[in-house]
C-alpha positions as CSV (number, residue, x, y, z in Angstrom):
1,X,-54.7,-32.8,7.0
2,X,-53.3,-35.0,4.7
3,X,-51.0,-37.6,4.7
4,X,-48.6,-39.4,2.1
5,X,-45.7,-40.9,2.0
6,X,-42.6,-38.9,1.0
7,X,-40.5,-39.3,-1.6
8,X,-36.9,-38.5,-2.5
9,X,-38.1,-35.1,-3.3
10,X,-38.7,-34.3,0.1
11,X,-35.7,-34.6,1.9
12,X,-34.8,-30.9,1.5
13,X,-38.4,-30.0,3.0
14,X,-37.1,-32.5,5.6
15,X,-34.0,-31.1,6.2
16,X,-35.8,-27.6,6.3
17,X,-38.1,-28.7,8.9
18,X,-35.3,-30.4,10.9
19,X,-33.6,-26.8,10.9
20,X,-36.3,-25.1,11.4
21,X,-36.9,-26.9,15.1
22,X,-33.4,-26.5,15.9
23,X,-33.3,-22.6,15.7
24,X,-36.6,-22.7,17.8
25,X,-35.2,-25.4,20.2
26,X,-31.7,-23.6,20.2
27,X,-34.1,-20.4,21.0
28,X,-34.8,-21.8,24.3
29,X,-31.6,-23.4,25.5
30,X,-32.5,-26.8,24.1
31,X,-29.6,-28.2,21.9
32,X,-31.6,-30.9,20.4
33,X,-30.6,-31.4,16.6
34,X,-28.0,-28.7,16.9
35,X,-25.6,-30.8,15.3
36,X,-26.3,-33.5,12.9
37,X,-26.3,-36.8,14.2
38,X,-24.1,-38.5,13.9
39,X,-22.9,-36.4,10.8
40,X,-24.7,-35.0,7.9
41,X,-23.9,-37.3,5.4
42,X,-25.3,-40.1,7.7
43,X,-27.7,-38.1,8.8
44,X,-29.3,-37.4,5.2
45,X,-28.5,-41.0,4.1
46,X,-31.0,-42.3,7.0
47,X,-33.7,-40.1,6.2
48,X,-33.0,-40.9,2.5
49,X,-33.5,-44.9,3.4
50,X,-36.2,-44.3,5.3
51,X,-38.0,-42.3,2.7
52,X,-37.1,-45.2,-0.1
53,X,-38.3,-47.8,2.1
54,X,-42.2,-46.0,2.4
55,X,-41.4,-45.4,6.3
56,X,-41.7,-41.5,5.9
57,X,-44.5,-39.3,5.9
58,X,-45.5,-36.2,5.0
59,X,-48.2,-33.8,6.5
60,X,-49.8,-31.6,4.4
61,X,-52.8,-29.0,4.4
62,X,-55.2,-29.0,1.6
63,X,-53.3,-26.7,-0.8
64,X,-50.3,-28.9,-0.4
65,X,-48.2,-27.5,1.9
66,X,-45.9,-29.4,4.4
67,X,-46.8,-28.4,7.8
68,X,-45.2,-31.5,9.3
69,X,-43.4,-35.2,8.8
70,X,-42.8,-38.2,10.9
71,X,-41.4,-41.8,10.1
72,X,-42.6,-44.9,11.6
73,X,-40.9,-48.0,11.5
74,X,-40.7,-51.6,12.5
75,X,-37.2,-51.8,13.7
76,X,-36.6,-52.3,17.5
77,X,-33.1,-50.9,18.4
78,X,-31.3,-53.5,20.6
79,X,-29.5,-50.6,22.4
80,X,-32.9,-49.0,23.3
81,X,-35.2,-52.0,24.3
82,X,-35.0,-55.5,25.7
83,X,-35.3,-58.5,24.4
84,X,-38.9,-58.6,25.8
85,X,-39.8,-55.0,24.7
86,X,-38.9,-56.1,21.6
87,X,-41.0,-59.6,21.4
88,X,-44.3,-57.0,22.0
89,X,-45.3,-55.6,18.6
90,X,-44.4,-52.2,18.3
91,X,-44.1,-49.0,15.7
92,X,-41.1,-46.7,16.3
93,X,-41.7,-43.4,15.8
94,X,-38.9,-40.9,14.5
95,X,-38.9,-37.2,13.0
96,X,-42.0,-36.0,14.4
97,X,-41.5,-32.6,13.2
98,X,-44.4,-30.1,13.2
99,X,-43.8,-26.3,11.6
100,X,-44.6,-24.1,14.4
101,X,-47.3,-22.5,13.0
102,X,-49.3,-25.4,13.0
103,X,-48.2,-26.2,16.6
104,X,-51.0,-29.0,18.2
105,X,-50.8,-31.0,15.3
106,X,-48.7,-33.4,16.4
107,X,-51.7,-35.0,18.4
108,X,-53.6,-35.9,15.8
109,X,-50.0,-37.1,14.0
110,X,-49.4,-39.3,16.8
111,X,-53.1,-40.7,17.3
112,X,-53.1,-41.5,13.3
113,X,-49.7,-43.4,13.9
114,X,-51.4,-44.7,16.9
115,X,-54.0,-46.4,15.2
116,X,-51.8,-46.9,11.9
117,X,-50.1,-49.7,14.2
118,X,-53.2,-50.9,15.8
119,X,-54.1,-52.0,12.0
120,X,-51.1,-53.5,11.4
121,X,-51.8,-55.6,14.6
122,X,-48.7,-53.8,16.5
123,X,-49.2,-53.1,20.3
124,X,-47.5,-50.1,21.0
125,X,-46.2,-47.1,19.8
126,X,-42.7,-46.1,20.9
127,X,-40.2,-43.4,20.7
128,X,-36.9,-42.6,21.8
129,X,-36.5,-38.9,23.0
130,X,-33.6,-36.6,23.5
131,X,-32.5,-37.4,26.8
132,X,-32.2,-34.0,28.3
133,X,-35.3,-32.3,26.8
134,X,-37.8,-32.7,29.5
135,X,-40.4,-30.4,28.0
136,X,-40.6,-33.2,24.9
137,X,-40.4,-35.9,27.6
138,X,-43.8,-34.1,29.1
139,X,-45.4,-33.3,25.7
140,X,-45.2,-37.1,25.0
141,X,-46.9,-37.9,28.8
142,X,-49.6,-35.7,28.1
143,X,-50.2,-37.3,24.7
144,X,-50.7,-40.5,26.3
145,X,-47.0,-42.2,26.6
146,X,-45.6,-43.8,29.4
147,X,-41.9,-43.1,30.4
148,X,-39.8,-46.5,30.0
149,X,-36.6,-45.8,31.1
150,X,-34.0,-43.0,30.4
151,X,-30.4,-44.6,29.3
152,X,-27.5,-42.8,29.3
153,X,-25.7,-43.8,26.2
154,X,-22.2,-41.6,25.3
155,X,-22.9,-42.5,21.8
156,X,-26.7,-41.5,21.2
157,X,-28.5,-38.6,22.7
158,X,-32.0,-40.0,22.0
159,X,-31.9,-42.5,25.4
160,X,-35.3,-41.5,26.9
161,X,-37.9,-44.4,26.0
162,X,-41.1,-43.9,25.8
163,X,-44.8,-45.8,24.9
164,X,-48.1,-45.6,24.6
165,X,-50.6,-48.7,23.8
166,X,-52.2,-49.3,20.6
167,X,-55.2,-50.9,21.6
168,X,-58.2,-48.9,20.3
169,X,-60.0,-49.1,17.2
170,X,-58.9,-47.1,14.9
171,X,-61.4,-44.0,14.2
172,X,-59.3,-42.5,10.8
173,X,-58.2,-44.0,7.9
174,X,-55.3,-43.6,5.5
């Protein structure tokens, strides 16, 4: 496994992957990511910023091929967490996206974030989750996470918060 950061050139590998979990979501009466959110445009002008601003990443094996991405971040959105959430040190995760053939990968994507923070002195590592997709809200439990809270925003479907602590040494590098 290897990771790097992307680059401008992989935002249609992005977008592909993004479609690709849709289909398989949509597959089993999940509508995560059906739509674009909130439109395309602003959709592929945050991933774009994200990329530019060395928060994206890509996974790949050793012949070079993407089997997943993820973006961390330092941002705390205000709508999400409170103003004492957001005084703890945290790394967001967003875009965890993990080609189905390489499905059980996202442990070891979310350990190596975990202890990505950990270095960078952060506490935890949070996400925000589709609200209504309770088999993501259990794949995060069993990968260590505590569930926060679950908001119901009319304006954001991500409203289920969860974290898990970053306080172990780190056993990979990057």
């Amino acid at each position: 496994m290897i990771i790097e950061r992307a680059d401008a050139s992989d935002l249609g590998v992005i977008l592909t992957l993004r479609s690709e979990a849709s289909g398989w979501l949509a597959e089993r009466g999940i509508d995560q990511w059906a739509v674009a959110w909130p439109t395309p445009e602003e959709q592929n002008r945050r991933i774009l910023a994200s990329i530019e601003a060395g928060e994206t990443w890509m996974v790949r094996d050793e012949n070079e091929a993407t089997m997943a991405t993820v973006a961390l971040d330092t941002f705390s959105d205000p709508r999400l967490w409170t103003p004492e959430e957001q005084a703890d040190p945290a790394m967001y995760m967003h875009r965890l996206i993990v080609r189905r053939k390489h499905a059980g990968l996202g442990t070891e994507i979310m350990d190596w974030a975990c202890h990505r923070a950990y270095r960078l002195g952060l506490h935890w590592l949070r996400i925000d989750v589709w609200t209504d997709n309770t088999g993501l809200h259990n794949y995060y439990l069993h990968n260590g996470f505590k569930h926060v809270r679950t908001l119901d925003l009319a304006d954001y479907p991500s409203g289920a918060l969860f974290q898990r602590p970053c306080d172990i040494e780190p056993i990979t590098t990057d």
